[in-house]
Backbone as CSV, one residue per row, in Angstrom:
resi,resn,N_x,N_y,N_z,CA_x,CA_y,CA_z,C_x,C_y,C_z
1,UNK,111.712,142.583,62.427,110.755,143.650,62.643,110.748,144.050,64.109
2,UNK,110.461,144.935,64.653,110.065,145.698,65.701,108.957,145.592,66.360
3,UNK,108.720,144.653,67.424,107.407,144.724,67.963,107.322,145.575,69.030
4,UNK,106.164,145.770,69.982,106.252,146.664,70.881,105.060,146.126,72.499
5,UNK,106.077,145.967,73.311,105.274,145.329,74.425,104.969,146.275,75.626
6,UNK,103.733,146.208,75.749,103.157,146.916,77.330,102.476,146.540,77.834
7,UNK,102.641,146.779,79.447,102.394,146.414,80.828,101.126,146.853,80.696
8,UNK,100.470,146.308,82.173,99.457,146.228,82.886,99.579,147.115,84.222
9,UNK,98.727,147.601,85.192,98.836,148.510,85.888,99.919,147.782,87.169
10,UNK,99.779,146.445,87.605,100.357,145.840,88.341,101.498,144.650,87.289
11,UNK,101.951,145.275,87.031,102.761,144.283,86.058,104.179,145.090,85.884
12,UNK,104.795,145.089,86.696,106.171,145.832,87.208,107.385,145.165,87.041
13,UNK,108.279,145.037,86.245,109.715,144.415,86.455,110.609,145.534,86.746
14,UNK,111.862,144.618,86.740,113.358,145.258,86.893,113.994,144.080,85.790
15,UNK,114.198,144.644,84.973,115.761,144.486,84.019,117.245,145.026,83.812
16,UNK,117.994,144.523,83.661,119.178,145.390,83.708,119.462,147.014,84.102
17,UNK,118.491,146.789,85.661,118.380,147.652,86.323,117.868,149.004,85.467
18,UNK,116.626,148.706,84.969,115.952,149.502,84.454,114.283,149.354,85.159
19,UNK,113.801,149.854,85.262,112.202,149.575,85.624,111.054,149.592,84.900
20,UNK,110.724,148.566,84.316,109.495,148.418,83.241,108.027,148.220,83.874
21,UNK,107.317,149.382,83.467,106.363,149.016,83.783,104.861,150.123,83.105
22,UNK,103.716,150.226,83.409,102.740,150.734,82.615,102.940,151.965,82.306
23,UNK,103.784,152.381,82.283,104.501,154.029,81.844,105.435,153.821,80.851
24,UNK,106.018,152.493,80.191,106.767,152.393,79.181,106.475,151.208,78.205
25,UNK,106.953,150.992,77.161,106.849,150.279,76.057,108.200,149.451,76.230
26,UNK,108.118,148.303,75.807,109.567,147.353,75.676,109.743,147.512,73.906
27,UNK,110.208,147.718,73.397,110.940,147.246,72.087,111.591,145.939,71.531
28,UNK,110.887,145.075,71.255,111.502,143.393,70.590,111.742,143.072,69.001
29,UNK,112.915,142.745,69.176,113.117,142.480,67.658,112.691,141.355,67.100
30,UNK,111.851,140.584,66.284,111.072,139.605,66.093,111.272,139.241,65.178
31,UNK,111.264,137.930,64.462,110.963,137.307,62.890,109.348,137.919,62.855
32,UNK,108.061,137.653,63.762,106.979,137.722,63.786,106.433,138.230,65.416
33,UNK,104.791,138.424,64.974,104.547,139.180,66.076,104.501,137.549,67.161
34,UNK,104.147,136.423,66.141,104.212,135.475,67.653,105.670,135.189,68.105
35,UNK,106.956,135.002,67.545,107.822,135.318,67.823,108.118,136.254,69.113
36,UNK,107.935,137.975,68.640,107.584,138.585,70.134,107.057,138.185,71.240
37,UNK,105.803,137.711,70.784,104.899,136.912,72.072,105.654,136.202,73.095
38,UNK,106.175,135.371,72.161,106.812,133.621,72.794,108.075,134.864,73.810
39,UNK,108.353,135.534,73.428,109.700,136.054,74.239,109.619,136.911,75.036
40,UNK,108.528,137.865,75.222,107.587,138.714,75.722,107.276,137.583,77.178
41,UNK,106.291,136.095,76.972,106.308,135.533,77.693,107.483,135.063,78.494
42,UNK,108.197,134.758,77.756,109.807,134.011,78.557,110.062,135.488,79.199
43,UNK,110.140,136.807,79.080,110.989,137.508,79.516,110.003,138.178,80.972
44,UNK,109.225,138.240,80.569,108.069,138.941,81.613,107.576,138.306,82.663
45,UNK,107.452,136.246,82.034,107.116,135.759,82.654,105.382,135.184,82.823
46,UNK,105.255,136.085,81.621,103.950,136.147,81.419,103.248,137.594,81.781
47,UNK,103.524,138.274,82.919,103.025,139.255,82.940,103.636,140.380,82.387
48,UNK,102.146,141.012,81.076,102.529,141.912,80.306,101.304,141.982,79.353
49,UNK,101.062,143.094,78.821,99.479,143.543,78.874,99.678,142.998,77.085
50,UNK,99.839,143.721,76.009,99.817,143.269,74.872,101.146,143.370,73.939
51,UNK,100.937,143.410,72.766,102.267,143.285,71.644,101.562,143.968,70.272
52,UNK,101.986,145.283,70.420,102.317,146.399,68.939,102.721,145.923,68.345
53,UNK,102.347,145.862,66.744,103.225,145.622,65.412,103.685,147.450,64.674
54,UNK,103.107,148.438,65.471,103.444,149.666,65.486,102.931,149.933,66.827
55,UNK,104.129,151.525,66.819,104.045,152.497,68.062,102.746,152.468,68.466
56,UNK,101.979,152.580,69.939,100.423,153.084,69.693,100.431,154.438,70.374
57,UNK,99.864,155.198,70.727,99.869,156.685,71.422,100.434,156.631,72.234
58,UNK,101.573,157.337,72.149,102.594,157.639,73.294,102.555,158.677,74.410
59,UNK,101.087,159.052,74.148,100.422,159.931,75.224,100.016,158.746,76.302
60,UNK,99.882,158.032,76.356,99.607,156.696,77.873,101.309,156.124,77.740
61,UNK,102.125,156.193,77.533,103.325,156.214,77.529,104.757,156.824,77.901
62,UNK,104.505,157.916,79.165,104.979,158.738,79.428,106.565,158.858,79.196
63,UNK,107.085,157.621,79.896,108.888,156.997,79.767,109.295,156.319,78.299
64,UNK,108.299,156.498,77.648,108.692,156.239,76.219,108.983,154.964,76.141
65,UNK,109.564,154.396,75.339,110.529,153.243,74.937,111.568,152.576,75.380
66,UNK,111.779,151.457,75.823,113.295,150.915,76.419,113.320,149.879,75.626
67,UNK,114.488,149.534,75.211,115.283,148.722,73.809,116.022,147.743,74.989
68,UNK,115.607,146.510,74.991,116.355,145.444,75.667,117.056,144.676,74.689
């Protein structure tokens, strides 16, 4: 399944030279939403605001989606 992770106002990475942060959504492919979680944590580090089991308004979402 498809989960969906977003930032916090100070919660900024760099991934494969991409820039994640409260203007975009991460995309995780999951068995489950704690699944996402657990990897969400490993990948972020912990910082990272919540986890979608659907899209939520992509009007606070300006940069849309990035698929890691």
């Amino acid at each position: 399944m498809k989960y969906y992770i977003s930032f916090g106002q100070i919660h900024t990475h760099s991934i494969n030279n991409q820039t994640i942060d409260k203007d975009c959504l991460v995309e995780i492919e999951a068995e489950s939403k704690m699944e996402a979680h657990v990897r969400a944590m490993d990948w972020f580090k912990g910082k990272f605001h919540n986890v979608y089991e659907e899209l939520p308004d992509m009007n606070f979402f300006p940069r849309g989606v990035i698929k890691l």
